[in-house]
C-alpha positions as CSV (number, residue, x, y, z in Angstrom):
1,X,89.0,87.9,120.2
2,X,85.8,88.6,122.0
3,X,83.9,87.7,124.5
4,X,81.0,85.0,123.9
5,X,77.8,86.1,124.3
6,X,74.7,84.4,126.4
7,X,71.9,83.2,123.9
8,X,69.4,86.3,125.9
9,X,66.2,83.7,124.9
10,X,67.9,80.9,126.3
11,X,68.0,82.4,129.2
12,X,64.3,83.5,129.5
13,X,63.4,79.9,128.8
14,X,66.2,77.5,130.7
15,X,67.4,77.0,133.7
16,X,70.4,75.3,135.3
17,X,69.4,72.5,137.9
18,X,71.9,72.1,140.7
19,X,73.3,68.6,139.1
20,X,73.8,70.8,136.2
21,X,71.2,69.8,134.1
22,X,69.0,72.2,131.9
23,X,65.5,72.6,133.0
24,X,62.6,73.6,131.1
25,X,59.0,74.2,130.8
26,X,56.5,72.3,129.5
27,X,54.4,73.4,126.5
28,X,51.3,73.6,125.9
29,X,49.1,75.5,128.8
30,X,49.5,78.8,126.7
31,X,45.9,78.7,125.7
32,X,43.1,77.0,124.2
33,X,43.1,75.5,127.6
34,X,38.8,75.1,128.0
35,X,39.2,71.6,126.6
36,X,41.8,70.5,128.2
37,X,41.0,68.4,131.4
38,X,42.0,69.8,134.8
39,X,44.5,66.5,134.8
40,X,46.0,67.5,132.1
41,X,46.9,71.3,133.1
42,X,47.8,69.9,136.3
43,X,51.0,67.8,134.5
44,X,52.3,70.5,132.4
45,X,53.1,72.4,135.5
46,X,56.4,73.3,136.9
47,X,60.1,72.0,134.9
48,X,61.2,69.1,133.9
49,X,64.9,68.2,132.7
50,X,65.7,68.3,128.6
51,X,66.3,65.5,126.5
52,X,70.0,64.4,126.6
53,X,70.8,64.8,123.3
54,X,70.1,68.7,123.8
55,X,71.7,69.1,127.0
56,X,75.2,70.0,125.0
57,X,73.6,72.4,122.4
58,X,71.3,74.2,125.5
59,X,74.5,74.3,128.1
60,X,76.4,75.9,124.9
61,X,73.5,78.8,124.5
62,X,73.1,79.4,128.3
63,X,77.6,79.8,129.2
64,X,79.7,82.9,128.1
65,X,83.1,81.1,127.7
């Protein structure tokens, strides 16, 4: 049988948090960003961790088991 393979866009887009959690980005700051206020830019920075119920299907994408 062979190997699994790593979803490749998974891995462009998730990360593993030490705790083992999936991280992601926030959407959202791609563009159109003029009308958006500086507050709002400002909170979709940096990762935040996935909804729970996704955790199973995202840790599935992201391991080669």
């Amino acid at each position: 049988m062979p190997k699994q393979k790593t979803k490749r866009a998974a891995t462009k887009r998730l990360k593993m948090s030490a705790t083992g959690k999936i991280m992601r980005t926030r959407s959202g700051k791609r563009h159109l960003n003029a009308c958006k206020t500086r507050q709002r830019k400002r909170n979709l920075r940096g990762t935040i961790v996935a909804h729970a119920s996704d955790q199973p299907v995202l840790k599935r994408m992201l391991s080669t088991y």
